[in-house]
BAMIMI-680775 format. One line per field, with one value per residue (C-alpha): x, y, z; residue number from 0; residue in three letters. Coordinates in steps of 0.25 Angstrom, whole numbers, plus 2048, in hexadecimal, padded with zeros to 3 digits. Example, Ala and Ser with C-alpha at 12.3 -4.5 7.8 and 13.67 -1.06 7.14 Angstrom:
% BAMIMI-680775
c1 = (831; 837)
c2 = (7EE; 7FC)
c3 = (81F; 81D)
n = (0; 1)
res = (Ala; Ser)
***
This chain:
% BAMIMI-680775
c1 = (800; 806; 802; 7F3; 7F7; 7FD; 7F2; 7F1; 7EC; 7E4; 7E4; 7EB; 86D; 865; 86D; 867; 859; 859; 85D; 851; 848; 84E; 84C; 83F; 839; 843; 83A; 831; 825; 82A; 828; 81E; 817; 81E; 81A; 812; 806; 7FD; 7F2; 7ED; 7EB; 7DB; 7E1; 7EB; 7E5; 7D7; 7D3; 7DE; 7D8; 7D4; 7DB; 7E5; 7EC; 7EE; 7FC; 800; 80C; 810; 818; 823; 82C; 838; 83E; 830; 826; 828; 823; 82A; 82F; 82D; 81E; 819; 80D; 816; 818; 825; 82F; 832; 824; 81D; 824; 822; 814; 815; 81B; 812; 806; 80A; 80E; 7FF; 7F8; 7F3; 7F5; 7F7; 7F7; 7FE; 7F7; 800; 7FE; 806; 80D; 806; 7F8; 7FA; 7F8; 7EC; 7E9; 7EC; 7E4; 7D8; 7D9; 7DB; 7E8; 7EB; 7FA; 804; 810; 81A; 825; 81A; 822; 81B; 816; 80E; 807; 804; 801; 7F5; 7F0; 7F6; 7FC; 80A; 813; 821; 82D; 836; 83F; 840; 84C; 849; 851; 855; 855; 85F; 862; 870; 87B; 873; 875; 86E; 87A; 86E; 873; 867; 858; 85E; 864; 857; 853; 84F; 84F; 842; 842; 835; 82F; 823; 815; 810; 81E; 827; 831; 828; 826; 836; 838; 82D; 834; 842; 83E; 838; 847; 84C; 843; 846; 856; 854; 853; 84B; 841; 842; 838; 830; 829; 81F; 820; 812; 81C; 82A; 82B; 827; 833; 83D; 838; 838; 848; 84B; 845; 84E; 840; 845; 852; 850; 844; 842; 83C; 840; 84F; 84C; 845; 84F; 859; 853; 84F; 85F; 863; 858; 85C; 86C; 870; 863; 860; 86B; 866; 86B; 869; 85D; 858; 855; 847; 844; 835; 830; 82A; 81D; 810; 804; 7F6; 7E9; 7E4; 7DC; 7E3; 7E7; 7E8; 7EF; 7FA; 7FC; 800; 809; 811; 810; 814; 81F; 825; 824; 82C; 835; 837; 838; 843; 83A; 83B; 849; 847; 83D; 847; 852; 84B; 846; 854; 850; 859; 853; 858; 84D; 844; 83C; 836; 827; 820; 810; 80F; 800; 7FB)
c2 = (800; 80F; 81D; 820; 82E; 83B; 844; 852; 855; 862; 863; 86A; 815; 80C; 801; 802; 805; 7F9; 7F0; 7F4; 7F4; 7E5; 7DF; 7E4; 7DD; 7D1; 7C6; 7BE; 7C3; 7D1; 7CF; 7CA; 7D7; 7E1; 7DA; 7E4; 7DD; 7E6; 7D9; 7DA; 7E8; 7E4; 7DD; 7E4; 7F2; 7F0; 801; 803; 7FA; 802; 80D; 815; 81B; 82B; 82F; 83D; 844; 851; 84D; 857; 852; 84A; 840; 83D; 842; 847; 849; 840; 848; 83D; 83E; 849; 842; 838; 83A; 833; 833; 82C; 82C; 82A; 81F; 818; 81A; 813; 807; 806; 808; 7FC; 7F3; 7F6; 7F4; 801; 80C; 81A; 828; 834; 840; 84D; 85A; 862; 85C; 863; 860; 84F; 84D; 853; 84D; 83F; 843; 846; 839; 842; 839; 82B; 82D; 838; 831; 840; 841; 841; 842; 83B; 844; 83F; 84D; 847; 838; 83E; 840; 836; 828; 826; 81C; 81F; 81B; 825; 82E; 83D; 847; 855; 85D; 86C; 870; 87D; 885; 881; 882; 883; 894; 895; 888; 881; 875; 872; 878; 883; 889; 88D; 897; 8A3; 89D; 89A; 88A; 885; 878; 870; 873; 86A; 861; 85F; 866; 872; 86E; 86B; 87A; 881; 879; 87D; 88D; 88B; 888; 893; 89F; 896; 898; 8A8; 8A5; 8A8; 89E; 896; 89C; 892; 891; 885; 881; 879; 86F; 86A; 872; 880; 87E; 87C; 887; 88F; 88C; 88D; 89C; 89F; 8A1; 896; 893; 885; 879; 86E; 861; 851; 850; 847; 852; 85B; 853; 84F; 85F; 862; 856; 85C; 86B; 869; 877; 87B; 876; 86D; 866; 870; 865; 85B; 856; 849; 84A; 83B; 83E; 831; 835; 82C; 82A; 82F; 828; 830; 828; 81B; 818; 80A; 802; 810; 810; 800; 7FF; 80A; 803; 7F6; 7FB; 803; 7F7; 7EE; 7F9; 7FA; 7EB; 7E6; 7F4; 7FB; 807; 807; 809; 814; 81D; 819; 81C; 82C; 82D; 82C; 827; 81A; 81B; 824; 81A; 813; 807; 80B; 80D; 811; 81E; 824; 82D)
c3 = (800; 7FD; 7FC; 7F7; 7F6; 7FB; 800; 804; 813; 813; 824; 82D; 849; 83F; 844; 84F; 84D; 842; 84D; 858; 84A; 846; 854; 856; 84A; 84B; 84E; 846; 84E; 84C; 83D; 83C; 847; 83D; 830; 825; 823; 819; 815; 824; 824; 829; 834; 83B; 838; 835; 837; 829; 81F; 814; 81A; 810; 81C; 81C; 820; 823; 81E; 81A; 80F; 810; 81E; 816; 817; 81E; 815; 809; 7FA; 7F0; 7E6; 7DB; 7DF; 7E7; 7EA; 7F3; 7FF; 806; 811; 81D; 822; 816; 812; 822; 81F; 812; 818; 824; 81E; 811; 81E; 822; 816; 817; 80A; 80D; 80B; 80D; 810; 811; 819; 824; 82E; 839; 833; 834; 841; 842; 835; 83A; 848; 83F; 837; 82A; 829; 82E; 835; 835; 830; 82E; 837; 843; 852; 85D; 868; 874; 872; 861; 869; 86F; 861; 859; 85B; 854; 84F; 851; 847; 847; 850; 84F; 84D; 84C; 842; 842; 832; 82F; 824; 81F; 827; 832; 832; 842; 848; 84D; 854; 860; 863; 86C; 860; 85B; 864; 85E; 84F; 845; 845; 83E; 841; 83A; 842; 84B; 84C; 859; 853; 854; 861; 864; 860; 86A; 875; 871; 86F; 87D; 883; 87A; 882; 88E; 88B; 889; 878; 86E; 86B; 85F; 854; 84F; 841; 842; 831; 82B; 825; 822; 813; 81B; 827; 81C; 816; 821; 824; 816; 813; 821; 829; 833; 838; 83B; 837; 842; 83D; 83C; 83A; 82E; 827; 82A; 825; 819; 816; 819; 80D; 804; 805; 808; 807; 80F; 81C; 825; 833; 83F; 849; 84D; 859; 860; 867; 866; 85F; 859; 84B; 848; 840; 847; 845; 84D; 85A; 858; 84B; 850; 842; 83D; 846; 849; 838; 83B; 844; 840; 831; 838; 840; 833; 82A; 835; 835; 827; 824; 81D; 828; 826; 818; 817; 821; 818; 80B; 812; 818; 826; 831; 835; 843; 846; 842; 850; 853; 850; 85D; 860; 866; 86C; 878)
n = (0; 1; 2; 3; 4; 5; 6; 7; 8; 9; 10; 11; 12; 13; 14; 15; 16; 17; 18; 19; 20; 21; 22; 23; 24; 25; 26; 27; 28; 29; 30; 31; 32; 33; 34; 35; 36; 37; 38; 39; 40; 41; 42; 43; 44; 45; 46; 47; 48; 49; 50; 51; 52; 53; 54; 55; 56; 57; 58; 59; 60; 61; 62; 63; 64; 65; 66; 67; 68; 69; 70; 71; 72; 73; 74; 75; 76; 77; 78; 79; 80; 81; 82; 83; 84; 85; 86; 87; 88; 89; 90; 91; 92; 93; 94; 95; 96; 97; 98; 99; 100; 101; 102; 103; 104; 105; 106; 107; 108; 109; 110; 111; 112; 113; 114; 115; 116; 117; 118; 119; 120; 121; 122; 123; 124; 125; 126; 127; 128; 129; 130; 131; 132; 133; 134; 135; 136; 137; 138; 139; 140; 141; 142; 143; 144; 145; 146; 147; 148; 149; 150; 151; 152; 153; 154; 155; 156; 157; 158; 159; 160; 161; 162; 163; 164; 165; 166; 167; 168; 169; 170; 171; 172; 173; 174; 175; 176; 177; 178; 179; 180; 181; 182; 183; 184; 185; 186; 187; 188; 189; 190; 191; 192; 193; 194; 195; 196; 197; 198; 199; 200; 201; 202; 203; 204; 205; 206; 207; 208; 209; 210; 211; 212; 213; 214; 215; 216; 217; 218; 219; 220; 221; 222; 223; 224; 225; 226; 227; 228; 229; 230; 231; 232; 233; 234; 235; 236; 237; 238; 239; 240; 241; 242; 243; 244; 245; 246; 247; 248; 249; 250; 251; 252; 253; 254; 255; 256; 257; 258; 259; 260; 261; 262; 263; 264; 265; 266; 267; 268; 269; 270; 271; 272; 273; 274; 275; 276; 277; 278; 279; 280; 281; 282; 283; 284; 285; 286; 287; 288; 289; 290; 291; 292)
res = (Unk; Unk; Unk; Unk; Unk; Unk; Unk; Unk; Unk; Unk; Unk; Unk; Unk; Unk; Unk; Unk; Unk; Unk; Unk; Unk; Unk; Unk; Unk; Unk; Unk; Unk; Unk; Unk; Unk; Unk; Unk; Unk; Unk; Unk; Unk; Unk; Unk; Unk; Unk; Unk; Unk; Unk; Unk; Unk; Unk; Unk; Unk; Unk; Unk; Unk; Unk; Unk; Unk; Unk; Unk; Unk; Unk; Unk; Unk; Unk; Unk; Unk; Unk; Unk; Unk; Unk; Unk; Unk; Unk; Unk; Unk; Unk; Unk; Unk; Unk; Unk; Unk; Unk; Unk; Unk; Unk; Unk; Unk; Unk; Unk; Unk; Unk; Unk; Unk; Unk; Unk; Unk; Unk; Unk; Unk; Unk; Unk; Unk; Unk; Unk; Unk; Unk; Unk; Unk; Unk; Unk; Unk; Unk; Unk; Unk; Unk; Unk; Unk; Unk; Unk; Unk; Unk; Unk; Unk; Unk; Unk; Unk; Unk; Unk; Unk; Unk; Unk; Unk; Unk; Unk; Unk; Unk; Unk; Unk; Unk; Unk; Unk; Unk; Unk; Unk; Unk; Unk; Unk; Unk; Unk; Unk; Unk; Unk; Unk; Unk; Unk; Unk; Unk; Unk; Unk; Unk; Unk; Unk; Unk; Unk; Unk; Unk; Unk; Unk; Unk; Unk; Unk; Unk; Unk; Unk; Unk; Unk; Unk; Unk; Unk; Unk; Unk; Unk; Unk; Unk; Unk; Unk; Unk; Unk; Unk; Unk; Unk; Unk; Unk; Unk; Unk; Unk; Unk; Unk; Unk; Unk; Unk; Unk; Unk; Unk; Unk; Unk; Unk; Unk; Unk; Unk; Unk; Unk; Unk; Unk; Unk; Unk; Unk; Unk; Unk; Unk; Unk; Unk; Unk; Unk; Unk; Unk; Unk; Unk; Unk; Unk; Unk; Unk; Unk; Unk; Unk; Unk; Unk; Unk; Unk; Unk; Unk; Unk; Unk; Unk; Unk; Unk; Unk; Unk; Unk; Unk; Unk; Unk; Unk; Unk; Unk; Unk; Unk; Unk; Unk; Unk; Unk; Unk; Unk; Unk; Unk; Unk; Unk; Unk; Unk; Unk; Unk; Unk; Unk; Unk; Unk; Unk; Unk; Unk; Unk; Unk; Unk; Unk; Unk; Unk; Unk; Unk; Unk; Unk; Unk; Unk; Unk; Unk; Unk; Unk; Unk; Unk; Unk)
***
């Protein structure tokens, strides 16, 4: 089963991990838990049969989700291919439908879409709302103009700087905690400059209206590759987030395929491959693990 479509949503080290990953599915009976099986979809997740499953995305977050610029009517990435996989190890097609970032929680929430799947962080504050499936730790990147002009090396350095960060995400959230230790040290406060989406906080970097963008270290790295003389990476930042796909509350059938489909890519390699093929460190890939308020 694949892609139905691409729609347009209108609201608002590895050594180490390969080992853990290989012995947690070692065992005979360990298979056989994490095997796909898409012919008994009606059985083991009877609420999805006849279901094309609506996965949320905005479509410009690379190496995540992103446009494929052979067919701009595809969406891929990181994400979009994970949901690919897991859906197919269902039995379950799917469809990507796009909008803002901010929107798709609310949009999953109110059952306009059937699961985030973008680069979403777990929050026991976001838990009360939706449940998640973690697969993926989180780094947060600081994106600079070239050079880095301003010697940023740590959140401290920001005091008194424009730094944008997407609406709605922790990063925006990391910043109003660290421009409150900036007043509390006798600094200005960081000046922060929520963006709609990833496009519009490059932007703002790129026209000099921001001295810095905070987002996932993967999508700052990949913008730094793309754009070489551009932007560089001024420093990143370990916060131990768990990124994860979140379904609304009493989707049981919704979230059990994830998981399962999660732990049966991870087991057969097919994980492995799909962080290769986006160019993603596998060592931040996690054991998948259920996560509700």
């Amino acid at each position: 089963m694949g892609i139905t479509s691409v729609i347009k949503l209108s609201a608002p080290c590895c050594v180490g991990l390969l080992a853990m990953l290989g012995a947690l599915w070692a065992t005979p009976a360990r298979a056989a838990e994490t095997a796909c099986e898409p012919a008994k979809l009606a059985v083991k997740y009877p609420s999805l049969k006849g279901v094309t499953v609506k996965v949320g995305q905005d479509g410009e977050s690379p190496p995540f989700s992103h446009r494929d610029p052979k067919d701009f009517s595809k969406i891929i990435g990181l994400d979009a291919d994970l949901a690919r996989a897991v859906f197919a190890c269902a039995g379950v097609p799917v469809t990507f439908v796009t909008g803002s970032w901010s929107g798709l929680i609310p949009a999953a929430m109110a059952g306009q879409i059937d699961v985030m799947w973008d680069t979403l962080l777990y929050t026991p504050e976001r838990a009360k709302k939706l449940d998640f499936v973690v697969y993926m730790g989180a780094v947060t990147g600081v994106m600079a103009p070239k050079g880095n002009p301003k010697n940023l090396k740590s959140l401290g350095d920001l005091c008194g700087l424009k730094v944008t960060a997407g609406l709605g995400t922790t990063q925006e959230a990391q910043l109003r905690d660290a421009a409150g230790k900036c007043t509390a040290a006798g600094k200005k406060a960081i000046d922060i400059i929520t963006a709609p989406d990833i496009p519009a906080g490059i932007r703002l970097v790129q026209n000099g209206r921001a001295d810095a963008f905070s987002t996932n270290k993967a999508l700052v790295t990949s913008m730094a590759e793309k754009m070489p003389g551009v932007f560089d990476i001024a420093f990143e930042i370990e916060t131990g987030s768990k990124i994860a796909a979140g379904v609304a509350k009493g989707r049981d059938d919704l979230r059990r395929a994830i998981f399962d489909g999660l732990r049966a890519i991870a087991a057969d390699g097919r994980m492995q491959k799909i962080f290769a093929d986006n160019r993603i460190d596998f060592a931040t890939a996690r054991a998948p693990e259920v996560l509700t308020e």
